[in-house]
C-alpha positions, -999 to +999 in steps of 0.1 A: +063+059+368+074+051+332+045+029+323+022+066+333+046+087+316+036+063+283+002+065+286-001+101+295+021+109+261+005+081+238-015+102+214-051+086+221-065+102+193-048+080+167-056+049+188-092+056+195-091+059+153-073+025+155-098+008+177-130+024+155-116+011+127-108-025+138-141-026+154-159-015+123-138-039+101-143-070+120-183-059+121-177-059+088-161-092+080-189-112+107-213-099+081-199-107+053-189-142+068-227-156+074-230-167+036-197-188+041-191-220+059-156-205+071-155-191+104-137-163+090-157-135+116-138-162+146-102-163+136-104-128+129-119-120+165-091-146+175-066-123+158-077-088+173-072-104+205-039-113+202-034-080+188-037-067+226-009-084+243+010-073+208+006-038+212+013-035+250+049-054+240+055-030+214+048-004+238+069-015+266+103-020+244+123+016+244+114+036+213+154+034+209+156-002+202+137+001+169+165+031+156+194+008+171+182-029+155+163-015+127+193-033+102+191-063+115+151-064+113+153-057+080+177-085+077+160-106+094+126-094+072+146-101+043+155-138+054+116-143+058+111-132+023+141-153+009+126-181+029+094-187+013+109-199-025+120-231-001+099-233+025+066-213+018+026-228+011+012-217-020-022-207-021-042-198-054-010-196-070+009-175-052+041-183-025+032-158-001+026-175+034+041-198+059+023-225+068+018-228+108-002-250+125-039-243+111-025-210+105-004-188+076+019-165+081+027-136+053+060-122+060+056-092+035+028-074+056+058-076+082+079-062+056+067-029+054+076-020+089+111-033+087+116-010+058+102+018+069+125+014+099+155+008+077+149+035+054+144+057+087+176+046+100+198+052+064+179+090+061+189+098+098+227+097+092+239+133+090+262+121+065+233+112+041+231+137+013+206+122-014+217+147-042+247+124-039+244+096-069+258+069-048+232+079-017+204+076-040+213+045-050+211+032-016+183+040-005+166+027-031+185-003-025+162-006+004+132+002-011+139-022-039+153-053-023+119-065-010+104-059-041+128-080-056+117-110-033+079-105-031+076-098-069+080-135-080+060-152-054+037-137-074+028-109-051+022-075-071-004-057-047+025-057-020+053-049-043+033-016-056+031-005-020+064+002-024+064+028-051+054+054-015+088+053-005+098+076-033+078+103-020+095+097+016+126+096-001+114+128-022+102+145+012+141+144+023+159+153-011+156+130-037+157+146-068+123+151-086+129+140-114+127+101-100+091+114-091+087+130-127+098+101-143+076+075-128+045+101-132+058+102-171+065+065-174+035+057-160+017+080-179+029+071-213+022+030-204-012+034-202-013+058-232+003+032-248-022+006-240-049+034-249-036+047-279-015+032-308+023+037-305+026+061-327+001+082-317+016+084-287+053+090-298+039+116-319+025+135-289+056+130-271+073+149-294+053+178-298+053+178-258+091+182-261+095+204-289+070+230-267+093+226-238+122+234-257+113+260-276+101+275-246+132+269-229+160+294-217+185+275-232+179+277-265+198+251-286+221+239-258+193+220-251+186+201-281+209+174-277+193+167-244+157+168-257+170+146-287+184+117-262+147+126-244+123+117-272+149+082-285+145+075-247+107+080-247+103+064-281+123+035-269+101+027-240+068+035-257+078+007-283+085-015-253+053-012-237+036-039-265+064-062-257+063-059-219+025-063-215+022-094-235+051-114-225+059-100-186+027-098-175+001-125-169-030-131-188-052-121-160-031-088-153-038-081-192-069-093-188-077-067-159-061-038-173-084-042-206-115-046-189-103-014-169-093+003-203-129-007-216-115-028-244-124-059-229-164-066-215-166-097-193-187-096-168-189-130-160-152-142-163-120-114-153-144-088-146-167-106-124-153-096-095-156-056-102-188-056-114-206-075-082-185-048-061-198-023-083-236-033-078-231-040-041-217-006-032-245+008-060-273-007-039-269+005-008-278+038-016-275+070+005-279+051+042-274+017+030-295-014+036-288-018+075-262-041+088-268-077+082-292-067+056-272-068+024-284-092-003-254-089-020-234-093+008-260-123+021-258-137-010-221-144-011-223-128-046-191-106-040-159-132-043-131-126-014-157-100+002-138-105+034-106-099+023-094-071-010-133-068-012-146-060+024-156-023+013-186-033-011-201-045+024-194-012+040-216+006+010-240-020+005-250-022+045-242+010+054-251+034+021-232+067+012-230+079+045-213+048+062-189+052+037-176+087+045-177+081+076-155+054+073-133+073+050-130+098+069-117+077+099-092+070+076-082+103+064-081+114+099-055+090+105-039+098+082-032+133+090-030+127+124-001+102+118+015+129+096+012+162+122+027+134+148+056+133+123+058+173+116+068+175+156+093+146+163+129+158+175+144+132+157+148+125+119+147+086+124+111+090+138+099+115+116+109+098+085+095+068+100+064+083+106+060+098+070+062+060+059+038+050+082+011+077+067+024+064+029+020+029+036-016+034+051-027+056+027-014+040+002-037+010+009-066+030+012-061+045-019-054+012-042-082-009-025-111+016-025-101+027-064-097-011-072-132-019-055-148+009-074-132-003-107-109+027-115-078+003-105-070-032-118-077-056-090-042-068-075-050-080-042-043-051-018-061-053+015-077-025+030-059-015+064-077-028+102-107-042+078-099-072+053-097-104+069-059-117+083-041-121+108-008-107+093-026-083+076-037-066+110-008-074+133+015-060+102-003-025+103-006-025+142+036-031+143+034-006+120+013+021+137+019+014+170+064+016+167+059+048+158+029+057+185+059+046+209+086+067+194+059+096+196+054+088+229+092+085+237+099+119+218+096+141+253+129+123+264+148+132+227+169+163+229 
């Protein structure tokens, strides 16, 4: 009688998008596989197999195991993280994966769940204020303690995935001016990197002087718009400093091609620019499946993986492409009005992480395959090639599809 209570209150809707979506991605990798001597299109079939007997165990543990052990998996996430600077493989420079039989193992797709469920269980305290300093710093103690680790292996593409929990954490009370100040801080990097310094510092302050001249306050707010601008100054001043000496060549490298003050089409930018003509030539319906000369070609590097989308608009055109998109954007907002009518605040914040993380995936892979976004390796969710990849975002999806499921037994 349970098992037919779960299945009449699993919400199909967002698995039948999850099945579409695996289906089409793994149609997707076969294609872009045929050029390669890998059998990429076979492990990846090997992977969405396993997948089954993974869901039906996440289904069958109680929805209230996740809320009651969700420390300790984030513990336990963290040890896997922590792990890898002894006993990880390193592949194309980076310390990302364990090394298991013929297999690897990336511990930070795993991640994400663990921390969603963390950050669920810290938020669902009725003690939890988070206009409280020492609250806020918590909770972004779990946010930023996995950054921490997957930062150096070097893993930036997971690490920004990150940045979503602020709006969860925003969506329950954090102050907005952490959102303001990232927007800003952002903002003024790239302006930065755009602009000369002074240029910039100049603009700043005419920004602030409107603001406070416009202000209620009058002149009790100049000392606070003074500390502002030496604040803003200061970190505009840094941004020369930080870009050549913390980040890597080829993260300068892409963010100058992206900028357009760097043209190389057949070194850094490379990669873009094949994507770019791929997706370019498939027109409004595409070339037809299997039919991509790009794609055929093997012109596209890591096509199965961060670039699996440039077969989608080569093969499939304009159209495939919405339609694909909108899978995802249905998904999306399915996952979210799932989270609008849970009974509990452990599942609804969980679910609003859910939504982040996948969406935030979506946005940085298609805008990186497109060229508006410096390529940093972020995979596109149920498509790119992996087995961690897809079993990360199944964990992910289908914990909360159970605590949905579970929610008509919450009072």
């Amino acid at each position: 009688m349970k098992n037919q209570s779960i299945k009449k209150n699993l919400d199909w809707t967002c698995i039948l998008i999850y099945s579409a979506l695996v289906i089409m991605g793994w149609l997707n990798i076969y294609s872009s596989s045929l050029s390669s001597i890998e059998d990429t299109y076979q492990k990846q079939l090997l992977f969405i197999i396993l997948t089954i007997p993974l869901i039906f165990i996440l289904l069958t543990i109680d929805g209230k195991f996740y809320e009651k052990y969700a420390s300790i998996i984030f513990g336990v996430s963290l040890l896997s993280l922590a792990g890898l600077f002894l006993f990880g493989k390193t592949i194309a420079g980076q310390r990302c994966w364990y090394a298991i039989g013929g297999f690897t193992l990336q511990p930070s797709e795993f991640a994400k769940a663990a921390t969603s469920l963390a950050l669920a269980k810290f938020l669902s305290d009725s003690q939890i204020n988070l206009k409280e300093v020492n609250r806020q710093i918590q909770a972004l103690a779990i946010v930023f303690l996995p950054v921490l680790l997957i930062l150096p292996q070097p893993d930036p593409g997971s690490a920004l995935i990150y940045s979503i929990f602020i709006i969860v954490l925003y969506r329950e009370g954090l102050p907005s001016w952490y959102v303001w100040t990232g927007f800003v801080a952002i903002t003024l990097f790239v302006l930065t990197l755009v602009l000369q310094p002074q240029y910039v510092i100049l603009l700043s302050l005419l920004v602030i002087l409107i603001i406070h001249f416009k202000s209620r306050l009058g002149d009790r707010n100049i000392v606070l718009s003074s500390i502002l601008f030496a604040i803003i100054s200061g970190f505009v001043l840094s941004v020369s400093y930080v870009f050549q000496n913390v980040f890597k060549q080829h993260h300068r490298d892409r963010f100058n091609i992206l900028l357009g003050k760097t043209v190389d089409l057949k070194g850094i930018g490379y990669n873009t620019n094949q994507s770019e003509i791929a997706i370019g030539s498939g027109g409004w319906l595409g070339r037809g499946f299997l039919e991509g000369t790009q794609t055929k070609g093997g012109f596209v590097p890591e096509q199965h993986t961060d670039y699996i989308f440039t077969t989608v608009g080569e093969e499939w055109g304009f159209a495939g492409s919405l339609v694909v998109i909108a899978l995802f954007v249905s998904l999306f907002l399915r996952v979210i009005y799932l989270a609008e009518r849970q009974k509990t605040k452990f599942s609804r914040v969980y679910g609003y992480c859910v939504a982040g993380i996948l969406f935030t995936h979506f946005f940085v892979n298609i805008a990186m395959v497109v060229g508006v976004f410096p390529t940093i390796g972020v995979p596109l969710p149920f498509f790119s090639y992996g087995g961690s990849g897809l079993w990360g975002f199944t964990i992910l999806l289908f914990i909360f599809l159970k605590m949905d499921a579970n929610k008509v037994n919450e009072w």
